[in-house]
C-alpha angles and dihedrals in degrees: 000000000000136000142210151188115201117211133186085277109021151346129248118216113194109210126231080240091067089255117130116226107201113193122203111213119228136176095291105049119121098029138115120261134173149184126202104258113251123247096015122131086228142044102268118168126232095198125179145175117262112220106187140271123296115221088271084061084243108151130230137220143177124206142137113240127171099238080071098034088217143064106270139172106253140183110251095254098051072059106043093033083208094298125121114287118214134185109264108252089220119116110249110203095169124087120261094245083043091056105045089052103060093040075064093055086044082065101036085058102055101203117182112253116244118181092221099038108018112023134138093275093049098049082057108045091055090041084053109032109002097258132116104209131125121212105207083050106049086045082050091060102037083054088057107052087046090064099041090055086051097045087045083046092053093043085060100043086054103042091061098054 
């Protein structure tokens, strides 16, 4: 468990070991950033919000990722995993600071990752915009119930012949 207390600059995160993190803001905390997931048969996005730069210019990130089973603060590269990094298409309407906040509510909470309900797309998107909605999700299931409309339309057709 960690806590933390988020300034005008920076925030400082005070370690369960007893070690202080101070991280410095910069133009791009507080917002949404993603990498495609490894080892997917479609491009799913593994985004995250990026908190700022420590002194030795190391960059943080918060995310909930399965292999955790939580959302953490992360180095960049426990985030990127040494793939491309892009800005999350997704529209932010809260505040950087806002949003930084809350991705760190998000951690303090602790709450267990599930892939449907609480997933890495979910923890952002209510850290950015106060919605807990996953896209890929949300385009899975919509694919689904496509095809099981199809496949009930189909049954019908070929019942009747």
């Amino acid at each position: 468990m960690i806590n933390y207390i988020v300034s005008a600059h920076k925030v400082d995160v005070y370690l369960d070991n007893g070690q202080t993190l101070t991280i410095f803001f910069n133009e791009n905390s507080g917002k949404a950033f993603y990498r495609y997931k490894i080892d997917t048969i479609s491009n799913v996005k593994h985004p995250g919000i990026f908190i700022g730069i420590d002194a030795r210019g190391v960059g943080y990130f918060i995310h909930n990722h399965y292999q955790v089973g939580r959302a953490c603060l992360v180095q960049k590269q426990d985030f990127d995993l040494g793939k491309p990094i892009h800005h999350y298409s997704e529209k932010c309407s809260n505040a950087p600071r806002t949003v930084i906040g809350k991705a760190f509510q998000h951690v303090m909470r602790g709450e267990s990752y599930h892939f449907i309900s609480y997933n890495c797309q979910t923890m952002v998107n209510d850290a950015c915009s106060n919605q807990r909605k996953s896209q890929d999700v949300e385009k899975w299931a919509g694919g689904l119930a496509v095809t099981a409309l199809a496949a009930i339309f189909l049954g019908a057709v070929l019942s009747k012949k």
